[in-house]
mmCIF file of the N, C-alpha and C atoms, coordinates in Angstrom:
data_MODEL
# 
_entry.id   MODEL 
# 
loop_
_atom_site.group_PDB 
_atom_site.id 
_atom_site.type_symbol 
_atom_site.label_atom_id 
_atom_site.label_alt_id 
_atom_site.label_comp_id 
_atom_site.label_asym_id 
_atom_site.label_entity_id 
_atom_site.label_seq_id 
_atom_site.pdbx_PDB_ins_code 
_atom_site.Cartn_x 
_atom_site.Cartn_y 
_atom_site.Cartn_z 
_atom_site.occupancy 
_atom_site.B_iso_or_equiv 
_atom_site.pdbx_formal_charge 
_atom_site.auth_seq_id 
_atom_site.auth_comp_id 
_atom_site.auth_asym_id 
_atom_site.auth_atom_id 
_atom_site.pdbx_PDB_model_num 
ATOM 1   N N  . UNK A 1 1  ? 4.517  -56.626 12.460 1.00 0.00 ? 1  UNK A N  1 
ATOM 2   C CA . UNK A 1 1  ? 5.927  -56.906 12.681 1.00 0.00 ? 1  UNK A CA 1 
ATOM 3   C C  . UNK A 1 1  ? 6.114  -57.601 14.019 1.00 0.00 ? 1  UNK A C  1 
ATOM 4   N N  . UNK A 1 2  ? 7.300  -58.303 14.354 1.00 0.00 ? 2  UNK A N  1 
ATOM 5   C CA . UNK A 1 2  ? 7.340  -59.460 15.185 1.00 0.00 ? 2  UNK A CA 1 
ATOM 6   C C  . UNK A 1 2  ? 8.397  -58.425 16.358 1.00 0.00 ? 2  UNK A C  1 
ATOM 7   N N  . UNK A 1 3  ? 9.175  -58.125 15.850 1.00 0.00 ? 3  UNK A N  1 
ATOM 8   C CA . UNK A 1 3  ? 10.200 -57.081 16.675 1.00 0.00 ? 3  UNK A CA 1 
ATOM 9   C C  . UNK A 1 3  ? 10.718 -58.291 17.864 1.00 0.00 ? 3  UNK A C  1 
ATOM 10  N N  . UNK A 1 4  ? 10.804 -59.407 17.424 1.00 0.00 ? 4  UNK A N  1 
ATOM 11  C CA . UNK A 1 4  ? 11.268 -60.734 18.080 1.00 0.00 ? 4  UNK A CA 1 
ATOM 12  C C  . UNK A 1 4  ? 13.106 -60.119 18.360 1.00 0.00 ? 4  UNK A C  1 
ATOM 13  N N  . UNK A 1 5  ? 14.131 -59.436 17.889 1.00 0.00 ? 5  UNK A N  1 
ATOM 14  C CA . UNK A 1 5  ? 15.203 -59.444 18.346 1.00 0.00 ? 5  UNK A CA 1 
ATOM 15  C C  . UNK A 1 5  ? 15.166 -58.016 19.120 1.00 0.00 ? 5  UNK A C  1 
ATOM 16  N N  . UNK A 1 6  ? 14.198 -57.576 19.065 1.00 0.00 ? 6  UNK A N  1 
ATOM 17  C CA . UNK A 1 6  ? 14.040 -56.445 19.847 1.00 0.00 ? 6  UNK A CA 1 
ATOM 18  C C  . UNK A 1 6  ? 13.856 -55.940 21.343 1.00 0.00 ? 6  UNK A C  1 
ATOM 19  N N  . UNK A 1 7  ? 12.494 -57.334 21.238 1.00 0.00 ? 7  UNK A N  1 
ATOM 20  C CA . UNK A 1 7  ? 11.980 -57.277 22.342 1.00 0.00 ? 7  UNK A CA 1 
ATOM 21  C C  . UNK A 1 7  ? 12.546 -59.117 23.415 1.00 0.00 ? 7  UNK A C  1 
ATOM 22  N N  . UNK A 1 8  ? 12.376 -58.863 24.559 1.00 0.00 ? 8  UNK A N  1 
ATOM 23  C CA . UNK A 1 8  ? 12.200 -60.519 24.879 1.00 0.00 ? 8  UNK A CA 1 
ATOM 24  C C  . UNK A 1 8  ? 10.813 -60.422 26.009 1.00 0.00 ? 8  UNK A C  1 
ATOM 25  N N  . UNK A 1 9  ? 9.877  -61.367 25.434 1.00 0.00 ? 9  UNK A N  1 
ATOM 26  C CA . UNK A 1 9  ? 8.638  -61.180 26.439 1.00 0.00 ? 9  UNK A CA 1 
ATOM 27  C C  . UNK A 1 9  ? 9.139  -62.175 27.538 1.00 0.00 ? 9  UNK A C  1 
ATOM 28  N N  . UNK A 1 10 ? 8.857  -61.777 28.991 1.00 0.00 ? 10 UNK A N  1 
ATOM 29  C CA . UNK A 1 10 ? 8.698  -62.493 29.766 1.00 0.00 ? 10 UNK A CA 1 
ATOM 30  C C  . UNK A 1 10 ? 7.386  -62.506 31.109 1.00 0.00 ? 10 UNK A C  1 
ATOM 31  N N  . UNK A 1 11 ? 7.735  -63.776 31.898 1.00 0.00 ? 11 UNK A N  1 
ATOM 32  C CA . UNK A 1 11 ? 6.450  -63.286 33.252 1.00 0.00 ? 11 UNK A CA 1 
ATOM 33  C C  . UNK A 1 11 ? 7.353  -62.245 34.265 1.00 0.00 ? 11 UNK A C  1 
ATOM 34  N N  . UNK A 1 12 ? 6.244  -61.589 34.732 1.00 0.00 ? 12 UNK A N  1 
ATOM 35  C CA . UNK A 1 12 ? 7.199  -60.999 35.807 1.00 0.00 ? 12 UNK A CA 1 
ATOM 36  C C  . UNK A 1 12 ? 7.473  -61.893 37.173 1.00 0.00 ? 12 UNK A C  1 
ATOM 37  N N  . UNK A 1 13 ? 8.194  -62.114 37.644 1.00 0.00 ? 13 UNK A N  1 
ATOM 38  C CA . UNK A 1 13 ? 8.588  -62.592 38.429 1.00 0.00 ? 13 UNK A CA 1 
ATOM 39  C C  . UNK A 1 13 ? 8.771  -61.825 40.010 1.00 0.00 ? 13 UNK A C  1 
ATOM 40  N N  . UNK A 1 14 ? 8.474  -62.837 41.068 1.00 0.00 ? 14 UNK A N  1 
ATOM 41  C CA . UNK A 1 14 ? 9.110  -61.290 42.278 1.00 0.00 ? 14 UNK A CA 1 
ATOM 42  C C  . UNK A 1 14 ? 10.062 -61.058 42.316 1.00 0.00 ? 14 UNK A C  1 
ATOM 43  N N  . UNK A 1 15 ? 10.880 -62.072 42.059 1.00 0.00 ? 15 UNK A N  1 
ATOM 44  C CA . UNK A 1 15 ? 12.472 -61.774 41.545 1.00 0.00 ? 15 UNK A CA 1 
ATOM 45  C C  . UNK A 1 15 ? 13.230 -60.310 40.750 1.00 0.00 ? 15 UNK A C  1 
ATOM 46  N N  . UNK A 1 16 ? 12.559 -60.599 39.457 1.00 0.00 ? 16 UNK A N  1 
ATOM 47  C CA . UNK A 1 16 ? 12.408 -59.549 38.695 1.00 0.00 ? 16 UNK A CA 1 
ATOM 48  C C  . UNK A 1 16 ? 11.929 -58.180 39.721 1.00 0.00 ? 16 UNK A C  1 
ATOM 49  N N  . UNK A 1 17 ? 10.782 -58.277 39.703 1.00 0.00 ? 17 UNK A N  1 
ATOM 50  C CA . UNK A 1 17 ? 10.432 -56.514 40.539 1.00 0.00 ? 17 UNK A CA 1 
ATOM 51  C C  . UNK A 1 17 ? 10.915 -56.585 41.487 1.00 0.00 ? 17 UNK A C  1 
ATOM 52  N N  . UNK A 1 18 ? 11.596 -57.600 42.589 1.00 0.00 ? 18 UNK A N  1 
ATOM 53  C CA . UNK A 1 18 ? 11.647 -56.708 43.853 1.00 0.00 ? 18 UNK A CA 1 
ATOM 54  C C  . UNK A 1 18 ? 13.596 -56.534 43.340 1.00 0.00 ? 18 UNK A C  1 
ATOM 55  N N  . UNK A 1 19 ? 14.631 -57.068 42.259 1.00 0.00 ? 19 UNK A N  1 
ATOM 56  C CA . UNK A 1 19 ? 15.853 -57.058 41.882 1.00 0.00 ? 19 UNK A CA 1 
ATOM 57  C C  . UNK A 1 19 ? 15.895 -56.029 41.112 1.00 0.00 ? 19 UNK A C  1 
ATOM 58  N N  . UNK A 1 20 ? 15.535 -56.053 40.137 1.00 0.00 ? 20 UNK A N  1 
ATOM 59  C CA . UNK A 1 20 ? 15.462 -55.176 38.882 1.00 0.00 ? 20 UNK A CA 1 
ATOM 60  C C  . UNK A 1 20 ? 14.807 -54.393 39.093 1.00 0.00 ? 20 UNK A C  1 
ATOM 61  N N  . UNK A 1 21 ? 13.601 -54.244 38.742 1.00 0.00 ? 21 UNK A N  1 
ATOM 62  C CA . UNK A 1 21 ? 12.582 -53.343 38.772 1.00 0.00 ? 21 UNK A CA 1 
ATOM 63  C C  . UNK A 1 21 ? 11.095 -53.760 38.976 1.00 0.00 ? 21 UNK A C  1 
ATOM 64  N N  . UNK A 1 22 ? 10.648 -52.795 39.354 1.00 0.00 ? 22 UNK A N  1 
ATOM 65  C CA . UNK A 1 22 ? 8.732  -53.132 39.425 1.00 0.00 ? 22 UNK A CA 1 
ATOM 66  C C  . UNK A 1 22 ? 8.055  -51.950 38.611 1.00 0.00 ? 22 UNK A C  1 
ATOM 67  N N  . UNK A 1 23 ? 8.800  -51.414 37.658 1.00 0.00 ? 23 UNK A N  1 
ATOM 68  C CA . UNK A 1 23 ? 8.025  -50.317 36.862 1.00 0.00 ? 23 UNK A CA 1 
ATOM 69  C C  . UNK A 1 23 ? 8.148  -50.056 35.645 1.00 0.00 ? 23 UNK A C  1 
ATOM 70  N N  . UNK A 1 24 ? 7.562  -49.720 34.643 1.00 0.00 ? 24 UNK A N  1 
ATOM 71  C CA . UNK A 1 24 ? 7.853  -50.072 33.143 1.00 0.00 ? 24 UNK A CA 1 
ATOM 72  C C  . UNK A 1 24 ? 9.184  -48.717 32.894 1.00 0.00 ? 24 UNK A C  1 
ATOM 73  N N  . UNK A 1 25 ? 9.908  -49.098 32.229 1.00 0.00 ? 25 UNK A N  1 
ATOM 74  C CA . UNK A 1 25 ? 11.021 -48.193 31.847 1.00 0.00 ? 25 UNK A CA 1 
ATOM 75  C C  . UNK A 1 25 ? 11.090 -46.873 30.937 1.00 0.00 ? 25 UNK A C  1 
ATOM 76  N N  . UNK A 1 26 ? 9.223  -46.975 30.766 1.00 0.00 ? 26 UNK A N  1 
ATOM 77  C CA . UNK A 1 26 ? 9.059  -46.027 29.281 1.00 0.00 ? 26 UNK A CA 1 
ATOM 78  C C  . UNK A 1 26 ? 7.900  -45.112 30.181 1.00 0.00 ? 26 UNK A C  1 
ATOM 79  N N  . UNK A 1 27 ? 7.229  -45.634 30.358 1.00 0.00 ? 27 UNK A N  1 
ATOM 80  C CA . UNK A 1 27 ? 5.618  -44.656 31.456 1.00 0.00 ? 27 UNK A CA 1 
ATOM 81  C C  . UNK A 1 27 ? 5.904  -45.165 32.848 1.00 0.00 ? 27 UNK A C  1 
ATOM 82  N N  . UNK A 1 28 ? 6.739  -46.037 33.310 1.00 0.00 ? 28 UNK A N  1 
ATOM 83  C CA . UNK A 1 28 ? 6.801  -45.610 34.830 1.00 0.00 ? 28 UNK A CA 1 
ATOM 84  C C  . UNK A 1 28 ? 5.745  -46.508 35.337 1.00 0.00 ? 28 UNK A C  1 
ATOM 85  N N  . UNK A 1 29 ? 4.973  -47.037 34.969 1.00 0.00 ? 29 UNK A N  1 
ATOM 86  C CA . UNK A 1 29 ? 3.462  -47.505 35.401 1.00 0.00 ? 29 UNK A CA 1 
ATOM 87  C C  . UNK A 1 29 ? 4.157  -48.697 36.051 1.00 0.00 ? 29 UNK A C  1 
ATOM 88  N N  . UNK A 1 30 ? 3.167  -49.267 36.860 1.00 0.00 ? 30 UNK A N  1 
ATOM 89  C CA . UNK A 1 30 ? 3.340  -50.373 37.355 1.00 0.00 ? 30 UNK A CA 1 
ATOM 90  C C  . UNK A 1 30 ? 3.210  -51.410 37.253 1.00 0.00 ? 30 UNK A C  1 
ATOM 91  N N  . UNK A 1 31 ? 3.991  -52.545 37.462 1.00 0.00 ? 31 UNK A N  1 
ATOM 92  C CA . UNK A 1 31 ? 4.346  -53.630 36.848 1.00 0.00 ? 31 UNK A CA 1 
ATOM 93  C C  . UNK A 1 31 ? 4.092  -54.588 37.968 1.00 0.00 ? 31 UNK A C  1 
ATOM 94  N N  . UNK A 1 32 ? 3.437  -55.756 37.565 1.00 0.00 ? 32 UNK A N  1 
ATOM 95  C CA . UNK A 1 32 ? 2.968  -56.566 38.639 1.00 0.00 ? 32 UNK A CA 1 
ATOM 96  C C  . UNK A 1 32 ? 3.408  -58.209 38.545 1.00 0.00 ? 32 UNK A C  1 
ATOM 97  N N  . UNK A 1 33 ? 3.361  -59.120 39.762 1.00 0.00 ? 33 UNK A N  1 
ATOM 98  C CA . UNK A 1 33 ? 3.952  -60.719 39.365 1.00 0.00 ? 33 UNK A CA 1 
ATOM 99  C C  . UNK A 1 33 ? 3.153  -60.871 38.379 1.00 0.00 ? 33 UNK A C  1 
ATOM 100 N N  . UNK A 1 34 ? 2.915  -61.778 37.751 1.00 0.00 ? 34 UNK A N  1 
ATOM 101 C CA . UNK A 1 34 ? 2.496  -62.472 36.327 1.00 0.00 ? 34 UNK A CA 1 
ATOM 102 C C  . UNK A 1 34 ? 1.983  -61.589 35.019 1.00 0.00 ? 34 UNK A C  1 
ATOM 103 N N  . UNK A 1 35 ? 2.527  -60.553 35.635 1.00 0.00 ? 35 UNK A N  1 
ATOM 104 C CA . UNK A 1 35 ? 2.045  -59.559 34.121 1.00 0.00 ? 35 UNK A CA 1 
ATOM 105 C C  . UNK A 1 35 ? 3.264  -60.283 32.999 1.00 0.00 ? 35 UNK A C  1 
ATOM 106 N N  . UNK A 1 36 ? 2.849  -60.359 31.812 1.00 0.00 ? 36 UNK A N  1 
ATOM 107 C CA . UNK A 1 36 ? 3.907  -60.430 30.569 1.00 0.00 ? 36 UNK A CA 1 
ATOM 108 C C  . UNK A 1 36 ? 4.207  -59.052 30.677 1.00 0.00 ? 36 UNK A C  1 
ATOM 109 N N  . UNK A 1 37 ? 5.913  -58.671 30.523 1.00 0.00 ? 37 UNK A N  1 
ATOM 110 C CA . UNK A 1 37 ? 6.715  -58.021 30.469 1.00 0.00 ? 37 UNK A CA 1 
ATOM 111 C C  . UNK A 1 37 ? 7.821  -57.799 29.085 1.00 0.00 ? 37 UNK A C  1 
ATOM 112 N N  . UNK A 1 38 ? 8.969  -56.909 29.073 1.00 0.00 ? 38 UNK A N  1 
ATOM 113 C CA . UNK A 1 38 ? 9.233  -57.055 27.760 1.00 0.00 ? 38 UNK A CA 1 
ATOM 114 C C  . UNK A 1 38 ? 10.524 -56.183 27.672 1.00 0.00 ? 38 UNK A C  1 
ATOM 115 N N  . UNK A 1 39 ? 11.795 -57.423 27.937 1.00 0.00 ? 39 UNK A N  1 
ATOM 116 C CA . UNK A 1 39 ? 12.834 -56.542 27.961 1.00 0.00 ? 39 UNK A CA 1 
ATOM 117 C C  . UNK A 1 39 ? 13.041 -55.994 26.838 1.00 0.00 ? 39 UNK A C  1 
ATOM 118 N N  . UNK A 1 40 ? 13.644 -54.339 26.622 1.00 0.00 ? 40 UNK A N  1 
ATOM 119 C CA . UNK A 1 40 ? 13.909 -53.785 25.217 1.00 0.00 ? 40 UNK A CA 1 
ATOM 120 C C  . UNK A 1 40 ? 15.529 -53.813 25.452 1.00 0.00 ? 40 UNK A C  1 
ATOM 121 N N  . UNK A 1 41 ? 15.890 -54.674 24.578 1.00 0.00 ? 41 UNK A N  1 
ATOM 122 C CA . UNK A 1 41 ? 17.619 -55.702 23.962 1.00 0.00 ? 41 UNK A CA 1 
ATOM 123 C C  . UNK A 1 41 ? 18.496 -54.187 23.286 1.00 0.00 ? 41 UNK A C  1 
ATOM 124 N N  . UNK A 1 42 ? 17.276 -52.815 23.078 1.00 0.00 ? 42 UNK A N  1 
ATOM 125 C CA . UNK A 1 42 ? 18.346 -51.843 22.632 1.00 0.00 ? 42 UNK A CA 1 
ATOM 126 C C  . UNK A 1 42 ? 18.707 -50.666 23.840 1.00 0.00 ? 42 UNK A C  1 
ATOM 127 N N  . UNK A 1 43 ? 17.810 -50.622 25.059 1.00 0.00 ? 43 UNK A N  1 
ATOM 128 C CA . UNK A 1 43 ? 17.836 -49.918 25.724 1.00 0.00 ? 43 UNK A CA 1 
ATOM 129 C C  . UNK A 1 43 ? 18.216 -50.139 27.202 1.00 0.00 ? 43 UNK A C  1 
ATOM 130 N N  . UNK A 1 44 ? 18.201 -51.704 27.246 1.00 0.00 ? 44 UNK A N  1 
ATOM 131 C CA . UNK A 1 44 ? 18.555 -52.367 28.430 1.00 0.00 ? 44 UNK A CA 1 
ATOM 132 C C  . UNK A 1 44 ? 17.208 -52.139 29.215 1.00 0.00 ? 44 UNK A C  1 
ATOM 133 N N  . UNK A 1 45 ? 15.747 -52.401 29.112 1.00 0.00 ? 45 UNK A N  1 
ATOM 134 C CA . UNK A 1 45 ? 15.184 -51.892 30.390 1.00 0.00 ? 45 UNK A CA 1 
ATOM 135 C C  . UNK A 1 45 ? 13.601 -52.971 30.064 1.00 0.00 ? 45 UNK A C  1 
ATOM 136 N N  . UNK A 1 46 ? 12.980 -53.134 31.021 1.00 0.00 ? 46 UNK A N  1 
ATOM 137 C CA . UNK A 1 46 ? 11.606 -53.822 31.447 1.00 0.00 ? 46 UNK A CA 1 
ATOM 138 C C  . UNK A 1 46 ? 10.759 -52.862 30.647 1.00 0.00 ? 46 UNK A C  1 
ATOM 139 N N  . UNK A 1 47 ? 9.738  -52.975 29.868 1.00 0.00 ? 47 UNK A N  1 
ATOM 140 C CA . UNK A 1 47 ? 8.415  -52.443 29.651 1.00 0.00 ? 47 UNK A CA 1 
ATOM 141 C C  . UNK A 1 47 ? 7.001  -53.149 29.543 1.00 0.00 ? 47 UNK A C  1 
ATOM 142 N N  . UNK A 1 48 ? 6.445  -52.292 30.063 1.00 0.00 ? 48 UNK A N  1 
ATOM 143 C CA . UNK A 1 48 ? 4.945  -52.750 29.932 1.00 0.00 ? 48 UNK A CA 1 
ATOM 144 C C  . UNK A 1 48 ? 4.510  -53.704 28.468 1.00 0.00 ? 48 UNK A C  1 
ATOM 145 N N  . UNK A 1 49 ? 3.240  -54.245 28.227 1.00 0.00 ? 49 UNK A N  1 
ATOM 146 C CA . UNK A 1 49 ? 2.948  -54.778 27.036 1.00 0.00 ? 49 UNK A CA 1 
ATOM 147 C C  . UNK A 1 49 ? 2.407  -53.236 25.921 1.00 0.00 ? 49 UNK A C  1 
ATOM 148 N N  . UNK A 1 50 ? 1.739  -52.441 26.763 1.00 0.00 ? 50 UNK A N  1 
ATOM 149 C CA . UNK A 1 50 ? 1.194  -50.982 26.155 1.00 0.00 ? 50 UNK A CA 1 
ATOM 150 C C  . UNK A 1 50 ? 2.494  -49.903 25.500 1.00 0.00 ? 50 UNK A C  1 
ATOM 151 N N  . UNK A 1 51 ? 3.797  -49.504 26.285 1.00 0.00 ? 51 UNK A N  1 
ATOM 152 C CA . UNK A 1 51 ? 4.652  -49.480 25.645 1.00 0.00 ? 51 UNK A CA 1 
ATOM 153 C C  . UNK A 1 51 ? 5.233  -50.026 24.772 1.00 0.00 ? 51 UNK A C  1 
ATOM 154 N N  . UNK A 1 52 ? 5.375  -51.582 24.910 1.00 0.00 ? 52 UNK A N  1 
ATOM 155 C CA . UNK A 1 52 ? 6.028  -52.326 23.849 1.00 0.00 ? 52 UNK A CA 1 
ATOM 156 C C  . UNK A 1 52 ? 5.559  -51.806 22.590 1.00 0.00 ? 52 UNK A C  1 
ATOM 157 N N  . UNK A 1 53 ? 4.207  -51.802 22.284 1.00 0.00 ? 53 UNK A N  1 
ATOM 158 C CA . UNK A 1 53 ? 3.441  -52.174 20.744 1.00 0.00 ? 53 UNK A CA 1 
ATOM 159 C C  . UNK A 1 53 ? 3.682  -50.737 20.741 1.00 0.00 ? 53 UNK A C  1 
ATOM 160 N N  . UNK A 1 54 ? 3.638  -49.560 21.481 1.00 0.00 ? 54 UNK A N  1 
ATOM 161 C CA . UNK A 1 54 ? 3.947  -47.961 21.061 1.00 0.00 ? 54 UNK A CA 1 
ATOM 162 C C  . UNK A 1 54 ? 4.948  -47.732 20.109 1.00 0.00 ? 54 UNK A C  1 
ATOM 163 N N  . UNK A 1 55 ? 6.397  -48.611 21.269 1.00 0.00 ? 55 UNK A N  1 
ATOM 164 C CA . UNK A 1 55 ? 7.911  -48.782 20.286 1.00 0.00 ? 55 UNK A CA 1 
ATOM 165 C C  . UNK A 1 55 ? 7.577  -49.358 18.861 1.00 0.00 ? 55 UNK A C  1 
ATOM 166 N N  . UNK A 1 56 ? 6.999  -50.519 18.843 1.00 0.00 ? 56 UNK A N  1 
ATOM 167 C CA . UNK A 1 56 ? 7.154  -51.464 17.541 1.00 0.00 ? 56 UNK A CA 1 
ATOM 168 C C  . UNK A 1 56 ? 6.334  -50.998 16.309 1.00 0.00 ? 56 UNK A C  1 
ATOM 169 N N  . UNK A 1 57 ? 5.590  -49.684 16.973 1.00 0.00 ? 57 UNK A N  1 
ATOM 170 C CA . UNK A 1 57 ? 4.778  -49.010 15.682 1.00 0.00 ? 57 UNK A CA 1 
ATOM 171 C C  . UNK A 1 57 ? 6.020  -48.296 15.326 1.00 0.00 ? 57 UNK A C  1 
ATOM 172 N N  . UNK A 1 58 ? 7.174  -47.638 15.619 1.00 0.00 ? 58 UNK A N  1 
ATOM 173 C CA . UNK A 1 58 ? 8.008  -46.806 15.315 1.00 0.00 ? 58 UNK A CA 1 
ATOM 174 C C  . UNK A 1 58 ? 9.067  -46.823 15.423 1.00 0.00 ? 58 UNK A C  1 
ATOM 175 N N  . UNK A 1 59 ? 9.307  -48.391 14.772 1.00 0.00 ? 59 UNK A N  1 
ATOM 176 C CA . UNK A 1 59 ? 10.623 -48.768 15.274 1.00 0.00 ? 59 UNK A CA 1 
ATOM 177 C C  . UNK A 1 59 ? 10.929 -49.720 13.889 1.00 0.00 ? 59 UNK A C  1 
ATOM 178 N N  . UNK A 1 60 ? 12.043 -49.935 13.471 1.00 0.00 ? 60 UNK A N  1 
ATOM 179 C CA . UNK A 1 60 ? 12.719 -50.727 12.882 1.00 0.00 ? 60 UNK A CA 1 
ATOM 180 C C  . UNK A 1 60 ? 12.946 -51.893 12.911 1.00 0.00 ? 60 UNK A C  1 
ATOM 181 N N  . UNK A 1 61 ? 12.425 -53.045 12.219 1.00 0.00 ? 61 UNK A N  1 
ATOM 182 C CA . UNK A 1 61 ? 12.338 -54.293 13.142 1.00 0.00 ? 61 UNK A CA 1 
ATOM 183 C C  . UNK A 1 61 ? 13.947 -54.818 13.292 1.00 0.00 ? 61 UNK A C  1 
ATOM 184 N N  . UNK A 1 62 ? 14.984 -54.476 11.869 1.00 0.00 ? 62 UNK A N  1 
ATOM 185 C CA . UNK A 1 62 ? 15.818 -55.087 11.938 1.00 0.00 ? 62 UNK A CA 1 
ATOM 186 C C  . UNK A 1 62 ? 17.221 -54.345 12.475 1.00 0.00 ? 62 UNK A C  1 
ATOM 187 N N  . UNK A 1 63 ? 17.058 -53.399 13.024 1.00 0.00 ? 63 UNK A N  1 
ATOM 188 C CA . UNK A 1 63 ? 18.034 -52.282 13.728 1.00 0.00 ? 63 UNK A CA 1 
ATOM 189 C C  . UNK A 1 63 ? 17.328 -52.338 15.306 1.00 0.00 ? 63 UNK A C  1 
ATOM 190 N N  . UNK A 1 64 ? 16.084 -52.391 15.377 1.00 0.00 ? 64 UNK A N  1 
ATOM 191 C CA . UNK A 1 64 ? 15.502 -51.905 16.911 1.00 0.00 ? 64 UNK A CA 1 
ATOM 192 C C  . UNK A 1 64 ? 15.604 -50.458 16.890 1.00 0.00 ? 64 UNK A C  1 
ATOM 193 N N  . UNK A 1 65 ? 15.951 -49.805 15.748 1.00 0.00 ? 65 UNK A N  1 
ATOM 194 C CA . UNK A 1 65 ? 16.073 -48.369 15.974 1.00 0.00 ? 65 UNK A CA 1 
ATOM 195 C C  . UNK A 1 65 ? 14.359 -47.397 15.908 1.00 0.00 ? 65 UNK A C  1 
ATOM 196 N N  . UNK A 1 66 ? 14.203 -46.313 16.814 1.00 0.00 ? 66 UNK A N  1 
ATOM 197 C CA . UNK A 1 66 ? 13.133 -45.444 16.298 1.00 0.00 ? 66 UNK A CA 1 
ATOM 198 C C  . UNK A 1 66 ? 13.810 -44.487 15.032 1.00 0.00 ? 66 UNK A C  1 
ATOM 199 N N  . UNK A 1 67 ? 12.810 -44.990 14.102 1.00 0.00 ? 67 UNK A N  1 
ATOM 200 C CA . UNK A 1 67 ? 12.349 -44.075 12.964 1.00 0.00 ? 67 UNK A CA 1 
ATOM 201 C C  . UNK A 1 67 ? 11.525 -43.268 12.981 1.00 0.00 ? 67 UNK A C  1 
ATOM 202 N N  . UNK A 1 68 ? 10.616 -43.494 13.505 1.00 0.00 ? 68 UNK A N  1 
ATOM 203 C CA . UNK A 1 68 ? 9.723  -42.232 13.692 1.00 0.00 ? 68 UNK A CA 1 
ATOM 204 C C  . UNK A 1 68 ? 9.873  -40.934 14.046 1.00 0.00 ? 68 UNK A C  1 
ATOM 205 N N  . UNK A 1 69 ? 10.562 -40.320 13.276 1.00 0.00 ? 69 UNK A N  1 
ATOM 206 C CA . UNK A 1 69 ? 10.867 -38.414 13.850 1.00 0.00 ? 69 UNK A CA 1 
ATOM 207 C C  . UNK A 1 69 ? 9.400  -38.387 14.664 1.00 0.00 ? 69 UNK A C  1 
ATOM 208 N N  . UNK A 1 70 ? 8.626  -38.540 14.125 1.00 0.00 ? 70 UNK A N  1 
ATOM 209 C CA . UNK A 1 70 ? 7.254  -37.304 14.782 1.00 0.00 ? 70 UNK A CA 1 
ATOM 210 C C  . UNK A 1 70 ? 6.715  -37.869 16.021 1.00 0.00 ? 70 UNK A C  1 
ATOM 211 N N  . UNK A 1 71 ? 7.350  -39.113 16.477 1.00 0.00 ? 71 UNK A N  1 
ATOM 212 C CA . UNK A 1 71 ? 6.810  -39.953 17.964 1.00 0.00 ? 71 UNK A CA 1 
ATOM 213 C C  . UNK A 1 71 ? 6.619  -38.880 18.635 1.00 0.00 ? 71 UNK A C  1 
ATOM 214 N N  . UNK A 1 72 ? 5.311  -38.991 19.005 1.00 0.00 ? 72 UNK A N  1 
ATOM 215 C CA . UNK A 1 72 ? 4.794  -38.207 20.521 1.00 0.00 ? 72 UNK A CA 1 
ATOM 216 C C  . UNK A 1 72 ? 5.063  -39.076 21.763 1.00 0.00 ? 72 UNK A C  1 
ATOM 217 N N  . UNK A 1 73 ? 6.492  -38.120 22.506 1.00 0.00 ? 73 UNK A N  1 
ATOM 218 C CA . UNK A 1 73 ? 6.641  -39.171 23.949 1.00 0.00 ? 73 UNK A CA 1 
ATOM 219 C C  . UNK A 1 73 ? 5.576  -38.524 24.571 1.00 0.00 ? 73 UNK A C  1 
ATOM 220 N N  . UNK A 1 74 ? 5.471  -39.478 25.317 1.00 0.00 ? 74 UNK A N  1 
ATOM 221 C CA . UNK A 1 74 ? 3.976  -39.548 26.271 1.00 0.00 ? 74 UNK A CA 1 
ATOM 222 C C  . UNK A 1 74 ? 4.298  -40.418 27.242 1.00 0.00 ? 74 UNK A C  1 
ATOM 223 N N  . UNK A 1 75 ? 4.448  -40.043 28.916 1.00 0.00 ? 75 UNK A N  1 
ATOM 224 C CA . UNK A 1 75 ? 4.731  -40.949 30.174 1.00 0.00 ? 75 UNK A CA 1 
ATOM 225 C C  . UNK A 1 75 ? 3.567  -41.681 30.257 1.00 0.00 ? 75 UNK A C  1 
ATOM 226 N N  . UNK A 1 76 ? 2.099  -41.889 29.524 1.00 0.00 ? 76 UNK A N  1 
ATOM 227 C CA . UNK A 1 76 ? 1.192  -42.277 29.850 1.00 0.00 ? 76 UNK A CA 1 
ATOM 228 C C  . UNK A 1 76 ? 0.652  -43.548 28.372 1.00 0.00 ? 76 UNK A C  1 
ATOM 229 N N  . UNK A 1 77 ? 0.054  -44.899 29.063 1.00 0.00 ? 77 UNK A N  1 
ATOM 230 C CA . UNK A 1 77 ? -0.171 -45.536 27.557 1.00 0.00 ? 77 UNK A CA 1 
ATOM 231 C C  . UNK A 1 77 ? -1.360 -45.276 27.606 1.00 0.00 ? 77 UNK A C  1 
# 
């Protein structure tokens, strides 16, 4: 699945981390200039590429919603 209205990939920018943020919005981990990044369009927030594909296993492509009752949150990818 593409989860293209879900997600928007971008570079990180210093802009980005030192304005917004420098940390993924889901594990906290750290986020660096030229890492690909990945705003989530349902939650308002920056995530890692390792979070992203976590969401898009358990997620709805055409809602952005989690379906997955049984998701194990986990601060760690």
């Amino acid at each position: 699945m593409s989860h293209g209205a879900c997600f928007v990939a971008q570079t990180a920018t210093s802009d980005i981390l030192l304005r917004v943020t420098n940390v993924c919005g889901e594990c906290y981990g750290d986020l660096h200039e030229g890492d690909t990044i990945y705003y989530d369009m349902q939650y308002y927030r920056y995530l890692c590429e390792c979070c992203k594909e976590k969401l898009c296993d358990v997620m709805d492509e055409q809602t952005c919603e989690i379906i997955d009752e049984n998701r194990q949150d986990s601060l760690f990818c």
